[in-house]
N, C-alpha and C positions, 0 to 999 in steps of 0.2 A: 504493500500500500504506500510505505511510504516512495519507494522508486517511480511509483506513476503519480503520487502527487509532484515531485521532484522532479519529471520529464511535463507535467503539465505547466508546473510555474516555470521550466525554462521558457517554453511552449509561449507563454502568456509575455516572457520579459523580451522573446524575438521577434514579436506580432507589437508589443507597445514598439519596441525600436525603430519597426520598420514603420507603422503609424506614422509616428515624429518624423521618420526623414523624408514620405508621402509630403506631409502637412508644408514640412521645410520646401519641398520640390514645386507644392502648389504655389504657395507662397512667393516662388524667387520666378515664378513661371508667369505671375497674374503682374509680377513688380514691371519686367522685362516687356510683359506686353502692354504696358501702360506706357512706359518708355519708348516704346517703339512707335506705339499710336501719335503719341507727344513731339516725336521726333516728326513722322507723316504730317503732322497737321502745321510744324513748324515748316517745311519743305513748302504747304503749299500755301502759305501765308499771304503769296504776293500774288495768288488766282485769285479770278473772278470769273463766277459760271453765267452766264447768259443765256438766257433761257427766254425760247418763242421767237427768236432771230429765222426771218424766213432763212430756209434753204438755198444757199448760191449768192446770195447777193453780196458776200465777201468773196467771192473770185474776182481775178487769179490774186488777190496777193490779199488773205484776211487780216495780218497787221497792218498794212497802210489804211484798208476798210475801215476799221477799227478805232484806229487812232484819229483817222477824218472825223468818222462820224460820233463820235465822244465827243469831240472838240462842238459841232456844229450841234446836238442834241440837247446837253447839260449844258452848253454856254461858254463863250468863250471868257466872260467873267471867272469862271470854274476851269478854263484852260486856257489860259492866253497863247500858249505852245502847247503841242500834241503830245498827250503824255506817251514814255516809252514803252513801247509792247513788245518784250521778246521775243514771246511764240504764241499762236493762235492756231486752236483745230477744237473739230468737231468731235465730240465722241463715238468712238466706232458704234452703227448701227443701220438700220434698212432707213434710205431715204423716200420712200414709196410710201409712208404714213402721212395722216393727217398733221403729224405734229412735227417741228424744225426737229433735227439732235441739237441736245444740248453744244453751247461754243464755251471751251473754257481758253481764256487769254494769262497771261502772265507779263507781270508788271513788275518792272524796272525799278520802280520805286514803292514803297509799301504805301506811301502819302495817296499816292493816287486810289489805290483801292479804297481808303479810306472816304477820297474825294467823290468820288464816283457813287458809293454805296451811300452815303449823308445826302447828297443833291438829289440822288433816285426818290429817296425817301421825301426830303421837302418839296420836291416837284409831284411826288404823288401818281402820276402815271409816266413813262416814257414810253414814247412810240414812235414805231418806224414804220408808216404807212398806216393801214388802220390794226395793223399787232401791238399789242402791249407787251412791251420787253420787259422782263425782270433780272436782276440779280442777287447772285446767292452768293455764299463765303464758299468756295471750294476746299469742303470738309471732308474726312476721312468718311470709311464705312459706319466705322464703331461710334463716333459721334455723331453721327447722323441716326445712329440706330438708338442712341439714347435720347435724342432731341425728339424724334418720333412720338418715344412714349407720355408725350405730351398734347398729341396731337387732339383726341379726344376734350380736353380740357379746355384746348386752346377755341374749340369751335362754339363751344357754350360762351366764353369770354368774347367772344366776335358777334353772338348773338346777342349779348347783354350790351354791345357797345362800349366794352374794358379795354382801358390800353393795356396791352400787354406785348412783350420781348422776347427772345433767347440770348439769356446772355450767356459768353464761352467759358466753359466746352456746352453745359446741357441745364442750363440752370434758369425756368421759368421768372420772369419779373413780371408783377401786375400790380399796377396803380389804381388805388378807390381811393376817392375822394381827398386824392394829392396826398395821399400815403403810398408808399412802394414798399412789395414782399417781395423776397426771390424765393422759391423753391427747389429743392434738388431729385422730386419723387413726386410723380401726378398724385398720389396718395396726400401726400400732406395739400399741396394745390385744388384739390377735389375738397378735403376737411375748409380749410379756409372761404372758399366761395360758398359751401353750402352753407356756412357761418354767418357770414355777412345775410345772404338772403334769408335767411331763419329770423334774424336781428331787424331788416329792413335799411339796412345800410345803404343796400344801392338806390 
């Protein structure tokens, strides 16, 4: 008896061991890939995606297109000189749909994305013919996957007429009555808004 209690507590102290160096493994595994993502999303800091750009109308050369029509759209108040465009392409995809592929550019300067995404926003729509062009922050997978789970919330708050944000990486902002929350988890954002309307707030 006591031999197999004695081969089971070994049993038990090479199964914790291996546990802990699991946990360790996950642990150094979730770190690396958080780093790695942090790294992608630093890379692509100076994109901007463009989105609803008809098909073709940046041939043959979509930097110079680009940089023209930024200058002549947003103002040349906002660009007195054509800000630098490194590279511009399409995302690979079938061009035979109703919808453009998305165009992601790359900017020379990180200022301009900046410029460009602020003016979109206080101009409110921009268009190139009767399409309304938008832009996005060209974000990794993983951030985009956590911004997502917001998306549900976001559309109640769009019904209710809330300003609300994404600020980076994934972190909801929404303003009542000239107060601002962030959130990090639809869950808590979902507790909040059902609060205020419970209370009569809005």
């Amino acid at each position: 008896m006591d031999l197999a209690e004695e081969r089971i507590s070994s049993m038990e102290d090479v199964l914790n061991t291996e546990k802990s160096k699991l946990e360790e493994a996950t642990k150094r595994i979730t770190f690396l890939s958080r780093k790695l993502d942090d790294l992608e999303n630093r890379l692509r800091r100076s994109n901007l995606r463009v989105v609803n750009l008809p098909e073709k109308v940046e041939n043959p050369d979509a930097v110079a297109f680009l940089e023209k029509w930024l200058c002549e759209t947003l103002g040349r108040s906002i660009f007195p000189t054509p800000p630098i465009i490194e590279r511009a392409h399409r995302l690979p995809g079938r061009q035979n749909t109703d919808r453009p592929r998305v165009m992601i550019m790359k900017f020379l300067n990180f200022q301009d994305v900046v410029r460009v995404m602020r003016t979109a926003r206080q101009k409110g729509r921009v268009m190139y013919g009767d399409q309304e062009i938008k832009f996005f922050p060209d974000l990794s997978a993983e951030v985009l996957r956590q911004r997502r789970r917001f998306n549900d919330i976001k559309q109640r708050l769009r019904s209710l007429n809330l300003r609300y944000g994404i600020v980076y990486p994934a972190k909801l902002r929404v303003t009542v009555n000239g107060q601002t929350r962030e959130f990090e988890n639809p869950s808590d954002a979902e507790k909040f808004l059902q609060g205020i309307q419970n209370t009569g707030e809005l």
